[in-house]
C-alpha positions in Angstrom: 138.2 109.2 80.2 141.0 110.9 82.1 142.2 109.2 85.6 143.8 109.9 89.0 147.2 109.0 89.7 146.5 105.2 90.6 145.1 104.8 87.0 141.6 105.1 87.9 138.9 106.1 85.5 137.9 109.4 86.9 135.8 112.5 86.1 136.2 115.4 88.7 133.1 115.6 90.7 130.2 118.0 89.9 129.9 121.4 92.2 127.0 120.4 94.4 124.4 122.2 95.3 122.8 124.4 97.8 120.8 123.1 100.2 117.8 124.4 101.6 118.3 123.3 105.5 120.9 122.1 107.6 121.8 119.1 109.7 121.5 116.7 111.2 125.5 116.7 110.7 127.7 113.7 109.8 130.5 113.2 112.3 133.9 112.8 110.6 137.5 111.9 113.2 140.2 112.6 111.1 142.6 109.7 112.5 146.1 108.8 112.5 148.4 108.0 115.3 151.4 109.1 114.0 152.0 112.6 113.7 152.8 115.1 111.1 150.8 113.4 108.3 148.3 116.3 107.6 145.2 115.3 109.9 145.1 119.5 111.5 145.8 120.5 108.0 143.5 118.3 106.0 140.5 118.8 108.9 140.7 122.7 108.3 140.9 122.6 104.5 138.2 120.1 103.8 135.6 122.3 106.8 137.2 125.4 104.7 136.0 123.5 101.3 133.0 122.3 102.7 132.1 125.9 104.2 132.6 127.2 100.6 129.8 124.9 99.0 127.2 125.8 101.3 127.5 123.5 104.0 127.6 124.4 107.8 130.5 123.4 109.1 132.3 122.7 113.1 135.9 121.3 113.5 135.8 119.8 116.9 139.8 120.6 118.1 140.4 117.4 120.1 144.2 117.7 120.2 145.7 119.7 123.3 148.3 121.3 120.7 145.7 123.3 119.8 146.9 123.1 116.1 143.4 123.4 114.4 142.5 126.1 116.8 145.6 128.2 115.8 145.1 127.5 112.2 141.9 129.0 111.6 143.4 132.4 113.5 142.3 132.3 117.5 145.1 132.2 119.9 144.3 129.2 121.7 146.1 130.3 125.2 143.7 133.1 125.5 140.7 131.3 125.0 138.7 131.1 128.0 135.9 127.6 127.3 137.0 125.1 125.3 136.4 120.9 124.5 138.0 120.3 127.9 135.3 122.4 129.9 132.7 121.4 127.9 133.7 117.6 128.4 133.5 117.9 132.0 131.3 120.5 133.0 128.0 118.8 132.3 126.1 122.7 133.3 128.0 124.3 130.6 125.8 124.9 127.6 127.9 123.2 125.0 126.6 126.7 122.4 128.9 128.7 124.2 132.2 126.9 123.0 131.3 127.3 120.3 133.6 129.9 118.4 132.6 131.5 114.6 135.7 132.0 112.3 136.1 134.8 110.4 134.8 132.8 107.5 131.3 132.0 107.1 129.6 128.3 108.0 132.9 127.8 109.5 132.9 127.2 113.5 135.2 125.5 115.8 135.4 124.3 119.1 138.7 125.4 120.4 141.7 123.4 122.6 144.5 124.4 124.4 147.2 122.5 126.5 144.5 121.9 129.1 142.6 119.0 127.2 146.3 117.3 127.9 144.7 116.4 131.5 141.7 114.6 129.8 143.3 111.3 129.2 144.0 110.9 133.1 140.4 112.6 133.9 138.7 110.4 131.7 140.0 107.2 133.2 137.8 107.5 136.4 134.4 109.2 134.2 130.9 106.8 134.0 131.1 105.6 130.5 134.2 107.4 129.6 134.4 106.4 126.4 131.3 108.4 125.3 131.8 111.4 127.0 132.4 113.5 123.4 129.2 111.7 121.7 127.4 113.7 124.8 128.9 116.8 124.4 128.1 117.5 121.0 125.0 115.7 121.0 123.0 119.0 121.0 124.7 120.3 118.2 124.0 117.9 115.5 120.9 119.5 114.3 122.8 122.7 113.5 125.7 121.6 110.9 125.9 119.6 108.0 129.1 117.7 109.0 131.3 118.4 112.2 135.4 117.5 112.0 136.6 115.9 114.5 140.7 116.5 114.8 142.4 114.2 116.6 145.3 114.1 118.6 148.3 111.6 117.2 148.1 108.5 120.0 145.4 105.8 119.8 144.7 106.8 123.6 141.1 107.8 125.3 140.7 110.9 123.5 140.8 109.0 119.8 138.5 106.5 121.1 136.1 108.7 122.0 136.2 110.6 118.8 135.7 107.0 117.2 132.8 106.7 119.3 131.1 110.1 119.0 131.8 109.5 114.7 130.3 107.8 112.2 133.1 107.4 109.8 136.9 108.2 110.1 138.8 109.7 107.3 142.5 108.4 107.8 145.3 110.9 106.5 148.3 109.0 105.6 151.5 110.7 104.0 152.9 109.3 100.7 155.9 108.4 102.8 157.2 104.7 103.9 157.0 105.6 107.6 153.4 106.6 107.9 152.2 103.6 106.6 153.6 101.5 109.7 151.0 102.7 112.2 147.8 102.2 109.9 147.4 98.4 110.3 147.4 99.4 114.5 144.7 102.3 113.6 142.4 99.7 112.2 142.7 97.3 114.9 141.6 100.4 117.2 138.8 101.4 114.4 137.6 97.6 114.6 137.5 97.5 118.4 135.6 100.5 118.7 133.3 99.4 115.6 133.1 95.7 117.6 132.5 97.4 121.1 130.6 100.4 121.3 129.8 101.7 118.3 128.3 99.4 115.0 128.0 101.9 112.6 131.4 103.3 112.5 132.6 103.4 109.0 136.0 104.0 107.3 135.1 106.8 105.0 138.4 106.8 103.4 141.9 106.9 103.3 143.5 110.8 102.2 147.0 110.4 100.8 148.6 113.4 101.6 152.4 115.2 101.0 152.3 114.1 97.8 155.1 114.7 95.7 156.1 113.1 92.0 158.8 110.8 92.7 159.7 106.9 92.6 159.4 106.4 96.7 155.9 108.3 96.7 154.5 106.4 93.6 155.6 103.6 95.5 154.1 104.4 98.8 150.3 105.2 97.3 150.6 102.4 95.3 150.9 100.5 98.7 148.5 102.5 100.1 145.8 101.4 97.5 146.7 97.7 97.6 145.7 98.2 101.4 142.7 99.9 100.9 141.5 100.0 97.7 138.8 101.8 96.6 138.6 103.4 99.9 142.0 105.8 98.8 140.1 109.1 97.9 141.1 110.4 93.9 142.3 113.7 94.8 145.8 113.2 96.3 147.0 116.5 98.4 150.5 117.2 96.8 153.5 118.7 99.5 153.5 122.6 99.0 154.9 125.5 100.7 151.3 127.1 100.2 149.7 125.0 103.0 152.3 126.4 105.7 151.8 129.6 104.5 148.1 129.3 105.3 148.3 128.0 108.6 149.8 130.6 109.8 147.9 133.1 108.7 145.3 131.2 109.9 143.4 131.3 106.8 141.8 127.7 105.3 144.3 127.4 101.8 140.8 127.8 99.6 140.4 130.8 100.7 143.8 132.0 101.1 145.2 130.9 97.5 141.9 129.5 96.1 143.5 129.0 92.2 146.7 127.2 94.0 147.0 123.2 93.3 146.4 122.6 96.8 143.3 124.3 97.1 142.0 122.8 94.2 143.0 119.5 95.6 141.1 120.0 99.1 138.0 121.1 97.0 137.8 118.1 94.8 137.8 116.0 98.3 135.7 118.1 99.7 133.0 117.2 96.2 133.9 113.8 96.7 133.0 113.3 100.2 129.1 115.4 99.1 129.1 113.3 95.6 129.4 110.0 97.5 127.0 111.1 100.1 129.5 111.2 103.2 127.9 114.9 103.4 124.9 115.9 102.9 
């Protein structure tokens, strides 16, 4: 039987199929406080994946760089509704946020700079922490799994992602630095589990900017002596593919879908519906 690259037995997963309704959606954060590890990159490639097999798909962009926004081609400094009005405009009909991609099943809820002043607006909000879990509350019904992407700090704006999700996906980078803020991410994950919400799960751990040497071998060996079984098999190898997709704001399936990466990102993607994370 052939395996991954931590010596797992392994079969790729099966192409899933169709479904004959949607929702109600699984809620996703893709988590990490430390930047730069492939959490934007990773949330539009698996929704982009995802999309491909069927499944209705929203990427919540719940990072005021507006990263996620940009990468699936809307200029986020021209858009006029976006998380932060819907987070605190309880009138606002959360639907009209709601932006389609040019790709189909694919929808995002945009962010721009402005969510920056949510942290600070948050702080004074009845149950603050569940504010998000509110806000998309009426869309659940309508996707099969909504992405939440979350800024890089373990602030108010994580925690209510953790709140509003039922699993986290943690993207770490097969580097030595981005495993030093993981054991603080957990704390967070256990205190929001603990706290406010039961059911949050860890749904796994994506190593990420892979690339075959000693120090990354190393570092994903690390990373599965952490976490075990929860390290996903497909490991997302560095390549100059992804940046090229980003900005062309194109999900890297789509835009090189025979490429490594985009094989890579699919796999997850059948992982995630074979283990019944999605539906």
């Amino acid at each position: 039987m052939p395996t991954d690259l931590l010596g797992r037995d392994y079969e790729t997963f099966a192409a899933p199929e169709p479904l004959s309704q949607h929702g109600p959606a699984r809620v996703i954060a893709m988590c990490n406080q430390k930047g730069g590890v492939g959490k934007t990159t990773s949330s539009i490639n698996i929704g982009g994946a995802l999309s491909d097999y069927g499944r209705r798909v929203l990427i919540v962009d719940f990072d005021p760089q507006g990263a996620a926004t940009v990468g699936l081609g809307i200029n986020a400094n021209t858009v006029e509704s976006t998380i932060y009005t819907a987070l605190f405009d309880p009138k606002m009909d959360v639907h009209k946020v709601v932006m389609h991609t040019d790709f189909e099943n694919l929808d995002i809820i945009p962010a721009n700079i402005d969510l920056s002043a949510a942290e600070v607006q948050l702080v004074t909000e009845v149950g603050r922490e569940q504010v998000l879990a509110s806000t998309l509350k009426p869309l659940i019904d309508e996707y099969d799994v909504i992405i939440v992407d979350c800024q890089p700090s373990l602030g108010l704006l994580t925690v209510n992602a953790l709140t509003a999700a039922d699993g986290v996906i943690i993207p770490v980078a097969a580097e030595f630095f981005a495993l030093r803020g993981v054991a603080l991410l957990m704390q967070s994950i256990e205190k929001v589990r603990t706290r406010i919400n039961p059911d949050l799960r860890v749904y796994g751990v994506l190593v990420t900017m892979y690339t075959r040497t000693l120090h990354s071998d190393e570092v994903l060996q690390r990373i599965y002596e952490a976490f075990q079984d929860k390290v996903f098999h497909s490991v997302i190898t560095r390549s100059i593919k992804l940046p090229d997709a980003t900005v062309s704001g194109v999900p890297i399936t789509m835009y090189a879908p025979q490429h490594k990466t985009a094989k890579e990102y699919r796999e997850v993607a059948r992982e995630l519906l074979a283990r019944r994370i999605v539906a």
